[in-house]
Structures are given as C-alpha cells and as structure tokens.
C-alpha positions in Angstrom: 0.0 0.0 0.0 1.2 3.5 -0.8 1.4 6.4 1.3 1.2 9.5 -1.0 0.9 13.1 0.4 -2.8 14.1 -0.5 -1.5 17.6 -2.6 -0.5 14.6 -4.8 -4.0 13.2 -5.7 -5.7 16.9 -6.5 -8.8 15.7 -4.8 -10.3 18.8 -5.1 -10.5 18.9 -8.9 -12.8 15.3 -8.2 -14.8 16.2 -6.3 -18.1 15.5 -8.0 -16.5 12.1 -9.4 -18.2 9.4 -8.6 -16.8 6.4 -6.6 -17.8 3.2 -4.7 -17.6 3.4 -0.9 -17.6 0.0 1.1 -19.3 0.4 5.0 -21.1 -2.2 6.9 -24.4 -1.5 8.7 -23.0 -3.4 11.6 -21.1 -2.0 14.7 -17.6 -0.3 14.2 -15.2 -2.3 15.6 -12.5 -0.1 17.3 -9.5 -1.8 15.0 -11.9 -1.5 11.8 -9.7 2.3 10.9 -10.7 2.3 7.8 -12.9 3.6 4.7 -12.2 2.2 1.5 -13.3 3.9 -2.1 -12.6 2.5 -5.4 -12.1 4.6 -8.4 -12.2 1.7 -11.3 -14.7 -0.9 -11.8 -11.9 -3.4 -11.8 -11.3 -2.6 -7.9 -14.7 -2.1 -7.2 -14.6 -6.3 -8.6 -12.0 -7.4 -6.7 -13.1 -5.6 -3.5 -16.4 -6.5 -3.4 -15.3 -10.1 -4.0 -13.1 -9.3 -0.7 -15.3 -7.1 1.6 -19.3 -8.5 0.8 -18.5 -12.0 2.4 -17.9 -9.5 5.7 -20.7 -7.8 5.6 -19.7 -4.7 3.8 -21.4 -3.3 1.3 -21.0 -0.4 -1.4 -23.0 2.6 -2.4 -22.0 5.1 -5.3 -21.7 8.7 -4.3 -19.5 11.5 -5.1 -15.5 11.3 -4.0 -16.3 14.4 -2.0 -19.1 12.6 0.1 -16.6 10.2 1.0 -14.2 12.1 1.7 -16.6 14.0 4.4 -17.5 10.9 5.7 -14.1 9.7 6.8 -13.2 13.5 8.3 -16.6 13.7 10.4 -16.5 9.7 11.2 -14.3 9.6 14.7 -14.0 5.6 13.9 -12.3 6.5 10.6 -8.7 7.2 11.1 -7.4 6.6 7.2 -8.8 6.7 3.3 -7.9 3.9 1.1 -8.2 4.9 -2.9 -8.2 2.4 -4.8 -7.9 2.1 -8.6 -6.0 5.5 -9.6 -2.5 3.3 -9.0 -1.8 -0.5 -9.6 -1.7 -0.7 -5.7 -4.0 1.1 -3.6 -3.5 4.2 -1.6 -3.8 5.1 2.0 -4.1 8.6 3.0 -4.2 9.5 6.7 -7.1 11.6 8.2 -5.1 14.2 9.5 -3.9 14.6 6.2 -7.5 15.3 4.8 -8.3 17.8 7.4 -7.0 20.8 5.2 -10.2 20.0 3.1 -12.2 20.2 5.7 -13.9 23.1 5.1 -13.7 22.8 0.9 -15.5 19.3 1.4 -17.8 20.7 3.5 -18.7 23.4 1.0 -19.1 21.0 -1.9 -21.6 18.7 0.4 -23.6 21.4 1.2 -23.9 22.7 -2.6 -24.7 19.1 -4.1 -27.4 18.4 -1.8 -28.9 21.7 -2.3 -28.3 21.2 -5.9 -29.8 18.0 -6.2 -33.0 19.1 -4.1 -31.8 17.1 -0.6 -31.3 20.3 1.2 -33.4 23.7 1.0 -31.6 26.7 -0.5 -32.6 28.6 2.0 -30.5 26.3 4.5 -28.1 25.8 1.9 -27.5 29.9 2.0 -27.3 29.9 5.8 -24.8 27.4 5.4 -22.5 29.3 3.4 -23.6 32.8 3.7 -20.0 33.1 6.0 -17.7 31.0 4.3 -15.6 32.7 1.9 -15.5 32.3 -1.9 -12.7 33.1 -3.6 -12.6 34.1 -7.7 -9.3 33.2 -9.6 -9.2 35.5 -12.4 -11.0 38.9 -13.1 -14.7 38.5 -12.1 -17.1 38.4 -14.9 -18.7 42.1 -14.7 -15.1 43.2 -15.4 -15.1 45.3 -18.5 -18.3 42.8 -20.2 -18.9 44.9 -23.3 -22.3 44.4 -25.3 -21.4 41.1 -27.3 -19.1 39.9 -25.6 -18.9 36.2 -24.5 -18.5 34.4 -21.3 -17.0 30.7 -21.4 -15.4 28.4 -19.1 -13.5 25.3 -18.9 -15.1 22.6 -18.1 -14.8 17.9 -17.7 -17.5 15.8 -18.8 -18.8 14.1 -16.3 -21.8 11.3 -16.1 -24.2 10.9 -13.2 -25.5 8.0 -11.6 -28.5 7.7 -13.7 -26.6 8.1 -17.0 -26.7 12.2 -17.4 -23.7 13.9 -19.1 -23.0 16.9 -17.5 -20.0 19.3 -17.4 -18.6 20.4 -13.9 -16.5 23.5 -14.1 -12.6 23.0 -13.8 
C-alpha cells in the first residue's frame, strides 16, 4: 500500500466524481480504521469479492461525500483509494483535514443542488464561508457582445446524465 501526500491526488479537482464506498451497517469495531473507495470498476470487482462476504457493502456517491465521511466519522482514522494506481493508496485523516472546510462546502452545494437540502439552509450554510474568484470577475469590463465561457470535464451521473462540472 502507498502512502502519498494528499497535494498529490488533487482531490479537489474530483470532487463531484463518482466512486464506490464499502461500510457495513454493523457495529464499528474499534480496529476496523478504515474507509475504502474505489475509483475503477476493476477494484470495485476485486473488493467486493473481498469485503461482501464480511458484511460490507458499497453505495456510489461523489469522492467528495466520501471524503466527508471519513473527516466527520471519529472511527475513521485513514482513506484507502483504490484504482488510480496498480496498488491502492492510504491517505491519513489528518492529512485530509486541510479539506475540511472545501469538502464541507461542496456537500452542502450538491445536496442543495440535487434538491436534498433547502436553498434557504443551503444559503445559511454558506452565507460566511468565503469564496474566492481566480481570475478577473465576470462584470469586469463585459462589453455588449461579448462572451462568457469556461472550462469545463465531462462528467456522467449516476443515472446516465452527461454533464459538465467546471474546472
């Protein structure tokens, strides 16, 4: 297993990617440590084949849900990625607690995005967190005809929808 400093794995571009996280329903054992995600379909195969005959099983949701769920989870003391490497990843908790704050940001805008959260809550949420702008903002000098674009990844949803997330 690798140990890679999490700067390394620009999680924060990903965000919105889907993965597969593995939890059981059962009790936490204090020695169970860890959350495991897999980024391919061929870990998600060899995983399952590993983790479902001990109760575990996996739900799809978006890297940055996971990733919330190991930083708020006391019981979760390391990340294992799976899939982006031929061997899998571990990435400490405390190293994931600079993104504290971003994850939290994202989880709050994707469920008030997907209608799970009011946007009036959403709002109070994030009406003090700051938002910063890289590049000039938009109202800058905007001239009658003039364009606005932006970089963007393709990206498919759960149920099948393309979409673009910003970059």
């Amino acid at each position: 297993m690798l140990e890679i400093p999490v700067e390394s794995l620009n999680l924060f571009e990903q965000l919105d990617r889907n993965v597969v996280a593995f939890y059981r329903n059962e009790e936490i054992y204090q020695t169970e440590s860890l959350n495991i995600i897999s980024i391919t379909q061929e870990h998600y195969d060899m995983k399952y084949k590993e983790l479902q005959p001990l109760g575990y099983q996996a739900v799809q949701i978006p890297l940055g849900m996971a990733l919330d769920n190991v930083i708020q989870q006391a019981y979760f003391q390391n990340l294992i990625i799976g899939g982006l490497l031929p061997d899998e990843i571990k990435v400490n908790k405390e190293d994931l607690m600079p993104l504290k704050d971003i994850v939290d940001s994202f989880c709050i805008m994707y469920a008030a995005a997907n209608n799970r959260l009011e946007h009036s809550k959403a709002y109070e949420f994030m009406k003090d967190k700051t938002v910063f702008f890289i590049g000039k903002l938009l109202t800058d000098d905007l001239k009658n005809g003039d364009e606005i674009s932006y970089m963007g990844i393709e990206r498919e949803s759960a149920d099948g929808t393309s979409y673009k997330a910003v970059q």
